[in-house]
N, C-alpha and C positions, 0 to 999 in steps of 0.2 A: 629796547628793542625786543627781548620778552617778552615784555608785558604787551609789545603790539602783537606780538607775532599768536602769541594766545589769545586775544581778545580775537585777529582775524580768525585762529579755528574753530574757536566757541560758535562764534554767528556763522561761520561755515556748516557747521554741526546743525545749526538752530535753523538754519536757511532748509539743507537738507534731509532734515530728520524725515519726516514722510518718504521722501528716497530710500532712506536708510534702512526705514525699519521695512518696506513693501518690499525691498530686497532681500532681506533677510527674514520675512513669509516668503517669497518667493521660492527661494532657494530651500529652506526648511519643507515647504509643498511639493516640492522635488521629491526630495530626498524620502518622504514618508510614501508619495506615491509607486515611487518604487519600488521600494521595501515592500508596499503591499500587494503591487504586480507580482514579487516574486514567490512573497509568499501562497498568493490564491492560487500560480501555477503548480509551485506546488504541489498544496492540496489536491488540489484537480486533477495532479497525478498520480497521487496515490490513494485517492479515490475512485479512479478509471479502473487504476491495477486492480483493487481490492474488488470490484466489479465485476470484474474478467475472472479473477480467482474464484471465485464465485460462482460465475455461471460455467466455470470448468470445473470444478465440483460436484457439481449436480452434472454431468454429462460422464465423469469418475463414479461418480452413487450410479448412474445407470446401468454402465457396464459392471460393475460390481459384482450387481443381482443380475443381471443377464449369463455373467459367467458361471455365477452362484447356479439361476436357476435353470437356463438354459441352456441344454445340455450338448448343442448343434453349435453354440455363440463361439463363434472367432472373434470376439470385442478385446483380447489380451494386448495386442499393439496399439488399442486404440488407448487405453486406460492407461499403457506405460507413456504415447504421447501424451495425455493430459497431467500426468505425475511430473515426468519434464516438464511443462511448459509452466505448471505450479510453481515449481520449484526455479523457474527462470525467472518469470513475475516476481514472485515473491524478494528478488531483490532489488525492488524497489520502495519495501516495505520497511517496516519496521523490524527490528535484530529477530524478537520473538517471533514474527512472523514467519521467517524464514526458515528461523529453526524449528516450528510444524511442520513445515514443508518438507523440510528435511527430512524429520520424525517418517511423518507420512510415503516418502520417499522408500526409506526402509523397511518401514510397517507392507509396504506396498512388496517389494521384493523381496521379503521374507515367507508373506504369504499370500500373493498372486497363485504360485502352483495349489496350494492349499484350496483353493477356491472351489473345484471340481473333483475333490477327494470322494471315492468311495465311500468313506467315512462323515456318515453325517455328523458327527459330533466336531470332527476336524475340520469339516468345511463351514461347518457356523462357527466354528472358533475364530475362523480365518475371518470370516466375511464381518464379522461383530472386532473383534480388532482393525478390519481397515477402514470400517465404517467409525470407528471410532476417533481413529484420525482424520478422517475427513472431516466429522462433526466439530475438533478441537481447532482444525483450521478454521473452518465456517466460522465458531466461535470468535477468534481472534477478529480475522477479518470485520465483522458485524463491529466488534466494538471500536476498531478503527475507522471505520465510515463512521459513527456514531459521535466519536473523538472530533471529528471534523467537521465536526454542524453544530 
């Protein structure tokens, strides 16, 4: 009884082996498809981010020098929004990424008032340190879009 009972699954097996294995492509095509759906979203999201970081950046470098150089500029709310919202983005990012943001966060609130000093010496000190961090973000960022391609 055995030996019948194996000879039927062998030729069961043999009968449906093109089922068997087109299933198990099947199922394996699944499985890799979606892995790579989740992974490309992702990406796509933390290339969006790094995008936005970006061109909030450069609207950060603008007030900067407006505060810097102009001397009439009420841009201070505008540049503390874009510090926040860095720093919101940014946790979508990568650890190091965040922690520029952060950096820059402080770098920002340390010397924001500095920006409009009397003191030319103290106002490029200020403006060269927060440009500095902006640029150390910018950095990161770049190389994380760059990671992803």
């Amino acid at each position: 009884m055995k030996l019948a009972f194996g000879t039927q699954l062998t030729e069961q097996l043999r009968r449906n082996a093109v089922a068997f294995i087109s299933l198990f492509i099947a199922v394996t095509s699944l499985g890799y498809n979606s892995w790579r759906n989740e992974t490309t979203e992702a990406q796509r999201n933390v290339r969006e981010a790094a995008f936005e970081m970006i061109r909030i950046t450069s609207v950060l470098q603008r007030d900067v020098f407006m505060e810097r150089y102009d001397k009439d500029s009420d841009r201070w709310h505008h540049a503390w929004a874009a510090v926040i919202s860095l720093q919101t983005l940014s946790r979508l990012l990568p650890e190091e990424i965040a922690d520029a943001s952060q950096s820059l966060r402080q770098t920002w609130s340390d010397q924001d008032s500095l920006l409009k000093a009397d003191d030319s010496v103290q106002a490029d000190a200020a403006e060269a340190q927060v440009n500095q961090a902006i640029e150390r973000l910018n950095q990161l960022l770049i190389e994380q879009i760059k990671a992803l391609s």
